[in-house]
C-alpha positions as CSV (number, residue, x, y, z in Angstrom):
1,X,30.7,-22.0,-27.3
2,X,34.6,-21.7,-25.7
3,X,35.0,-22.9,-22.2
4,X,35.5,-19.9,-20.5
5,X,31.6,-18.9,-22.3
6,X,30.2,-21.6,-20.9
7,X,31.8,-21.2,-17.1
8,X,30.1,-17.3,-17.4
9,X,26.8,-18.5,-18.5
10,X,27.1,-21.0,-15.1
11,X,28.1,-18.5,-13.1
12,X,26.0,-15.6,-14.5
13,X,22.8,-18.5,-14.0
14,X,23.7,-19.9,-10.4
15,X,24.1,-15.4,-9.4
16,X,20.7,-15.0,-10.8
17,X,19.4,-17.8,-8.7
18,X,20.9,-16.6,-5.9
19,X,19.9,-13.0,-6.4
20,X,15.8,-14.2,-6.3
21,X,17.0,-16.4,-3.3
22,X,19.0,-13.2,-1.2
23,X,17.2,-10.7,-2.0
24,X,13.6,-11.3,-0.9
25,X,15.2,-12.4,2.6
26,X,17.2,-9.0,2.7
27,X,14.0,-7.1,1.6
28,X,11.7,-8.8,4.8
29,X,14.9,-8.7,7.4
30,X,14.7,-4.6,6.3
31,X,10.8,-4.4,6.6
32,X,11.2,-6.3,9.8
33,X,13.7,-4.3,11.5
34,X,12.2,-1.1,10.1
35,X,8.8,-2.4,12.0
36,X,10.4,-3.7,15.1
37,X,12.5,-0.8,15.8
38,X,9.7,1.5,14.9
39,X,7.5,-0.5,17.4
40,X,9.8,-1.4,19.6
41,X,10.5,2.5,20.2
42,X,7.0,3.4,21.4
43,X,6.6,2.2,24.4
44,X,10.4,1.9,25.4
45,X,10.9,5.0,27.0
46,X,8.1,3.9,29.5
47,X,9.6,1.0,30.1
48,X,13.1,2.4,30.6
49,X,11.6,4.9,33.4
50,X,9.9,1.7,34.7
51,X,13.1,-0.6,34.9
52,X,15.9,1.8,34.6
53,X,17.4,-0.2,31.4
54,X,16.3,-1.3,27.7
55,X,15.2,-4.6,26.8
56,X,15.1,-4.9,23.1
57,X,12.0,-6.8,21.9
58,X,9.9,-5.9,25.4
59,X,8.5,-2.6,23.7
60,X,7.1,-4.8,20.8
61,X,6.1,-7.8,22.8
62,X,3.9,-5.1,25.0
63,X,2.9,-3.2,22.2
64,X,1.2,-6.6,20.7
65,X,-0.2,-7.6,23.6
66,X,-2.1,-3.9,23.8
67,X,-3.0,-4.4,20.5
68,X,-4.6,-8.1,21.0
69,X,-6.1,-6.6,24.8
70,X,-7.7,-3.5,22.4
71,X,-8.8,-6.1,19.7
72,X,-10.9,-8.7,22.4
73,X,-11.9,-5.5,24.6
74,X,-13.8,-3.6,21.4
75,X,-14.9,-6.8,20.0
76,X,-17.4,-7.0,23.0
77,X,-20.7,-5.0,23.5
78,X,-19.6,-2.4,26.1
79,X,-16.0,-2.4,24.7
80,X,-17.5,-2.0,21.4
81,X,-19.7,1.2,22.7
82,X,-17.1,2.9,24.0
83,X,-14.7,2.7,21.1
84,X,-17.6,3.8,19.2
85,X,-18.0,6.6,21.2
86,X,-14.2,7.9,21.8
87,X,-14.0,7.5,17.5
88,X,-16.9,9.9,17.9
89,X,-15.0,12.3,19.9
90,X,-11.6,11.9,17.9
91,X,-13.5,12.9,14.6
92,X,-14.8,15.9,16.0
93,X,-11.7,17.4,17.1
94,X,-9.8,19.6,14.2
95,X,-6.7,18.7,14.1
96,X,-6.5,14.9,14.9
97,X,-9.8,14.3,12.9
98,X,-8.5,14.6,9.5
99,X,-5.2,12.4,10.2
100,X,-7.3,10.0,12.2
101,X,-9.7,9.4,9.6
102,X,-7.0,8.8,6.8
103,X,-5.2,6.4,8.5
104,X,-8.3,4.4,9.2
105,X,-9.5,4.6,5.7
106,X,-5.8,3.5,4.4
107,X,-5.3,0.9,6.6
108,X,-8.9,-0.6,6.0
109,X,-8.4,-0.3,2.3
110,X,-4.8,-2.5,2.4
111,X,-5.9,-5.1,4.8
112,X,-9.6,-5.4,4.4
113,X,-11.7,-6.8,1.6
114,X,-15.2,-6.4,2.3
115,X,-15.2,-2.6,3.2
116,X,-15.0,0.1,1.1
117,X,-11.5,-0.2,-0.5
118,X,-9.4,0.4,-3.7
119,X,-10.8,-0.8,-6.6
120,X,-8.4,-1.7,-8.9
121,X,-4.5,-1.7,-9.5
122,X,-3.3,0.2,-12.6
123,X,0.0,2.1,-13.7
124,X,0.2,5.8,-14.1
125,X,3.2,7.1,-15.6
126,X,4.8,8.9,-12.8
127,X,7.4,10.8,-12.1
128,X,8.3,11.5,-15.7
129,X,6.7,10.4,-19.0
130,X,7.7,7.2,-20.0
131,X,8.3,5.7,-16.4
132,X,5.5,3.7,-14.7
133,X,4.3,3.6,-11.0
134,X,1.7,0.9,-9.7
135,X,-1.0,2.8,-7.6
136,X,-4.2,1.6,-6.2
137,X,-7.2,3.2,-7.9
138,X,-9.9,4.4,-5.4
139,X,-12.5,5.8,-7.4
140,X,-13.6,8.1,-9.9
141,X,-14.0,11.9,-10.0
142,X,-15.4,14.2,-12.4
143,X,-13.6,17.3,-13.0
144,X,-15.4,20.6,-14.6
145,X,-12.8,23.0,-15.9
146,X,-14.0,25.7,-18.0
147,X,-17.6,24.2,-18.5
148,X,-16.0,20.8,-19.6
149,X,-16.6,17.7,-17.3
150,X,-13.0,15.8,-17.7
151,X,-13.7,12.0,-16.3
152,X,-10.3,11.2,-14.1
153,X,-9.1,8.5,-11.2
154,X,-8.2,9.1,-7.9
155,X,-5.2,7.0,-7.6
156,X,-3.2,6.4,-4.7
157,X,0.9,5.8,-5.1
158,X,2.1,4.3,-2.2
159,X,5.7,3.7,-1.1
160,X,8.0,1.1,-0.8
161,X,8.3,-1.2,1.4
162,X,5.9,0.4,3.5
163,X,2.6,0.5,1.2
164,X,0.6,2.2,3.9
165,X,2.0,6.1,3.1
166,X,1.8,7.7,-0.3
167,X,0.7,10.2,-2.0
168,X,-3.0,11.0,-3.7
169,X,-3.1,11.8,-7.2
170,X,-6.1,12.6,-10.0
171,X,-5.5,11.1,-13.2
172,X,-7.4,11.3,-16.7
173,X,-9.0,7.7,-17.0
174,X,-7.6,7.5,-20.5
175,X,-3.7,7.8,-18.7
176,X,-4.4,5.0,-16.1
177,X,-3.3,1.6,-17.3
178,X,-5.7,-1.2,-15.8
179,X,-4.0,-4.2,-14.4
180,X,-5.3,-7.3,-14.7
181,X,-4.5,-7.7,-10.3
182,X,-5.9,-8.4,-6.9
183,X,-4.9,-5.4,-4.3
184,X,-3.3,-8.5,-2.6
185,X,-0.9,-9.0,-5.1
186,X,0.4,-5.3,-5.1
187,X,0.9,-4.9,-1.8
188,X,3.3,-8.4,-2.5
189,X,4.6,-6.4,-5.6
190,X,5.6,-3.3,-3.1
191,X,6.5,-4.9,0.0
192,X,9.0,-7.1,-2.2
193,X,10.7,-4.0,-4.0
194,X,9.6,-5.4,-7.2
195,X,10.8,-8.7,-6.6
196,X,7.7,-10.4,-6.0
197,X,6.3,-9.5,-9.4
198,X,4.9,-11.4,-12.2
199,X,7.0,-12.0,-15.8
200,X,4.1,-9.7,-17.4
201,X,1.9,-7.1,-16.1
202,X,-1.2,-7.9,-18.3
203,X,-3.3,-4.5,-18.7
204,X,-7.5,-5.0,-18.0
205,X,-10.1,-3.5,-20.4
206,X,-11.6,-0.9,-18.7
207,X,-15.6,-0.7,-19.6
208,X,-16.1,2.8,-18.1
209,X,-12.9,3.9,-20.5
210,X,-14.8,2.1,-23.7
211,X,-18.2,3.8,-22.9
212,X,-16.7,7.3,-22.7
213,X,-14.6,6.4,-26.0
214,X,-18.1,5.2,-27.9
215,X,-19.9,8.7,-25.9
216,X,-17.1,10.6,-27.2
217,X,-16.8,9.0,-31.4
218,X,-20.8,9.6,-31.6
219,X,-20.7,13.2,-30.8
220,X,-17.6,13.4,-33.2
C-alpha cells in the first residue's frame, strides 16, 4: 500500500469516528431545540403580556413546573377524581374526543410498558417496493373482501425525530418483517436518525404467520 493510500485510509477512519461522535450530538441539540422552542412558545405569549418582554427558557421552565403541579395534583384521591371526571367530559365532546383520545393512546404506547401498547417492531416496505420503514405493530385485523378473510397488521410508521406523529397503516402479515426488538430500542433507532441502530436488524419468527402458512398448505 503507497503512502498517500495509507494517509486516506487514516483520514477516511479518524472522519468516520468523528462522524458517530458529531452526529448524534447534532441529532439531540436539533431534537432539543425543536422541543424547547416548541415548549417554550406555549406559554410565552402570557408571559410577554405579563412582563412586557421575553425570557427565553421561562415558557419551558413554567411549562415543567405545570406539568410536575398536574402530575402530584392527579396522583392524589380528589385530584385523581376530577381528572377522571374532566377526561370524561373531553371524550364526550365531538371534535376534541377523537384527537384527545389518539394522543393519549400514542403517548401511552411510546412511554409506557405495562398498558396496552405496540406489540412488536417490524419493517414494512414503504414508500416504494424495495425500501424499508421500521413501524410499531399494534395489533392484528382481519379483513373480509369479497367473502375472503385476509389476516393483516395495523402498523404504525412514525416520524423522525419526533416518534410521537405518524401515520397508520394495514399491512398483509406475510409483508411485515418481525424484528427481533424492544419498542425501546426503536424509539433510540428514530430519535437518532438511524444512528443509533444495530450492525444487523435480525428478523423474529412470527408464530401467528407459520400457523396461517400450515392452515393455508393443508387446504392446498
Amino acid at each position: 500500500m503507497s503512502v498517500s493510500s495509507r494517509v486516506i485510509d487514516t483520514v477516511k477512519r479518524h472522519f468516520l469516528s468523528g462522524v458517530l461522535i458529531v452526529v448524534p450530538l447534532i441529532l439531540t441539540y436539533i431534537v432539543l431545540k425543536f422541543l424547547f422552542e416548541t415548549i417554550d412558545g406555549i406559554l410565552q405569549p402570557i408571559i410577554f403580556k405579563l412582563f412586557g418582554y421575553f425570557i427565553p427558557g421561562l415558557g419551558v421552565f413554567t411549562t415543567l413546573l405545570l406539568i410536575i403541579l398536574a402530575g402530584m395534583f392527579t396522583r392524589n384521591y380528589l385530584g385523581h377524581k376530577l381528572y377522571k371526571y374532566s377526561e370524561r367530559l373531553l371524550v364526550k365532546m365531538p371534535v376534541i374526543r377523537p384527537i384527545y383520545s389518539s394522543a393519549k393512546q400514542l403517548l401511552e404506547a411510546v412511554t409506557i410498558s405495562d398498558v396496552k401498547s405496540f406489540k412488536e417492531v417490524g419493517l414494512v416496505e414503504y414508500p416504494r417496493k424495495g425500501v424499508y420503514a421500521l413501524c410499531f405493530i399494534a395489533r392484528t385485523v382481519k379483513i373480509k373482501v369479497e367473502d375472503n378473510l385476509k389476516n393483516t397488521f395495523t402498523v404504525f410508521i412514525p416520524s423522525t425525530p419526533t416518534p410521537v406523529s405518524g401515520m397508520v397503516i394495514l399491512v398483509p402479515r406475510e409483508d411485515v418483517i418481525l424484528l427481533d426488538m424492544t419498542i425501546e430500542d426503536g424509539v433510540k433507532f428514530l430519535v437518532s436518525g438511524g444512528v443509533a441502530s444495530p450492525d444487523v436488524l435480525l428478523q423474529k419468527k412470527d408464530p401467528g404467520r407459520e400457523e396461517i402458512d400450515e392452515v393455508n398448505s393443508e387446504t392446498c
